[in-house]
Kinemage of the C-alpha trace (Angstrom):
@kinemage 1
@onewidth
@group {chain A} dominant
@subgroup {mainchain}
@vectorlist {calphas} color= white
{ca unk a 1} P -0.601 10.197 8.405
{ca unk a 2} L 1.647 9.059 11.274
{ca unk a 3} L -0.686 5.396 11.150
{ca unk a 4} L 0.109 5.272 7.170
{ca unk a 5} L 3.775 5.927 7.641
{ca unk a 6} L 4.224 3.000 10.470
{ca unk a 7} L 2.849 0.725 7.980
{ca unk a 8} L 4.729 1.610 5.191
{ca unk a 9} L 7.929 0.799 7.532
{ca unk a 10} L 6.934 -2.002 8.529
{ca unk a 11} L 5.621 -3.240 5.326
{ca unk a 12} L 8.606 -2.382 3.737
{ca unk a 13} L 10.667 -5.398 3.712
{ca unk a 14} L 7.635 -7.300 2.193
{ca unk a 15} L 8.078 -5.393 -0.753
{ca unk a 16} L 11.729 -5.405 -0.982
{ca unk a 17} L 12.060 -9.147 -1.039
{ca unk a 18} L 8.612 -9.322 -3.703
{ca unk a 19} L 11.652 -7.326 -5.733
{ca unk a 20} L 14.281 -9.695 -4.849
{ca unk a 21} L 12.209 -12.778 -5.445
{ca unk a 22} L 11.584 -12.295 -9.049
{ca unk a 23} L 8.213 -10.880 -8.280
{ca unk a 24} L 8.381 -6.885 -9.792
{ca unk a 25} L 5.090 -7.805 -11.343
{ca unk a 26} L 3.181 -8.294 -8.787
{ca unk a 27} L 4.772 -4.639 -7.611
{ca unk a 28} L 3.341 -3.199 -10.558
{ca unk a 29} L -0.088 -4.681 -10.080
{ca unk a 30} L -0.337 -3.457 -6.298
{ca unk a 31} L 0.898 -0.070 -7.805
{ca unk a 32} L -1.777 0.335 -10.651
{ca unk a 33} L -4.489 -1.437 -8.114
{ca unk a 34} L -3.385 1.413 -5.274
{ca unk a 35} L -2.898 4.203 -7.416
{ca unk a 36} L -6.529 3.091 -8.899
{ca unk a 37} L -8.118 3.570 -5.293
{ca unk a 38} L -6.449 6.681 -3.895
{ca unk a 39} L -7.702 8.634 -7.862
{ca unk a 40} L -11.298 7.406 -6.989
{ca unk a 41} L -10.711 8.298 -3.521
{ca unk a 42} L -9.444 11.499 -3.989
{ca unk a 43} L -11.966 12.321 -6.187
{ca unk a 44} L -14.819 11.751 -4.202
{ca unk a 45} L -13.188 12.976 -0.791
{ca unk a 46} L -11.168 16.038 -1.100
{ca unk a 47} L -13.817 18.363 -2.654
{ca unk a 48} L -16.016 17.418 0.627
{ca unk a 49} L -13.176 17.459 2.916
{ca unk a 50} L -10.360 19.598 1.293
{ca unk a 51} L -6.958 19.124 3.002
{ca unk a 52} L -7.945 16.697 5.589
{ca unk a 53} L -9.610 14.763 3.044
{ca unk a 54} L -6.150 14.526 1.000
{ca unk a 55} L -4.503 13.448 4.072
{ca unk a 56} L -6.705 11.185 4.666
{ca unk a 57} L -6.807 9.584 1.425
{ca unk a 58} L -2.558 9.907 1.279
{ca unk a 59} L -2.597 7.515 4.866
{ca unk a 60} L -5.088 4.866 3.294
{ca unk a 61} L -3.402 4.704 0.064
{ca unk a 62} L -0.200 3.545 2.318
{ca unk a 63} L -1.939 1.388 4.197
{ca unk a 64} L -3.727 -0.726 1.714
{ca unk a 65} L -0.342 -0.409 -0.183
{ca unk a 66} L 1.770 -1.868 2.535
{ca unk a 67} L -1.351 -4.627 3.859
{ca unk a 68} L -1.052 -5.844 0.095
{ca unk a 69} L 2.915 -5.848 0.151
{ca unk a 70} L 2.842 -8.073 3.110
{ca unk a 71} L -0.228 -10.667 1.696
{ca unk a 72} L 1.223 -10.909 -1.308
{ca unk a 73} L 4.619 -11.651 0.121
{ca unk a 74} L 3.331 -14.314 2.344
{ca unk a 75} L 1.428 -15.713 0.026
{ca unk a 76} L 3.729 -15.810 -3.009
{ca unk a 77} L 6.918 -16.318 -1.374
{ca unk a 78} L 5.195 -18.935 1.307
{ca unk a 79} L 6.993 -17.133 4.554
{ca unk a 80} L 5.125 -15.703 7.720
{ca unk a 81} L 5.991 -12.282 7.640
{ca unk a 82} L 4.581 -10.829 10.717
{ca unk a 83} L 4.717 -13.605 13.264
């Protein structure tokens, strides 16, 4: 979980100026695309793993999340985001 939280911080900003930029839809898309992933996820992984397997969904969700926020970002708003 602590790996999904690190990216969500430091994906964070990516999102926040998608928002400022105009951009809320592509938000929503990396929402319902996310949100998509961690049902299918979950639904396959926690009856075999229980808890752990929630967890571990919970930290990819974030990551995928945030790694989206930050392509997106670059590619949309044409800025280097992590370099």
């Amino acid at each position: 979980m602590v790996v999904g939280q690190i990216i969500t911080c430091v994906s964070g900003m990516a999102g926040s100026m998608l928002a400022m930029a105009g951009k809320e839809h592509l938000l929503r898309n990396i929402g319902i695309a996310v949100a998509l992933i961690v049902g299918v996820l979950s639904i396959v992984i926690i009856p075999k793993f229980g808890s752990l397997g929630a967890a571990v969904v919970t930290m990819l969700g974030m990551i995928i999340q945030g790694a989206a926020y930050i392509l997106v970002a670059e590619k949309s708003l044409n800025i280097k985001y992590l370099r």
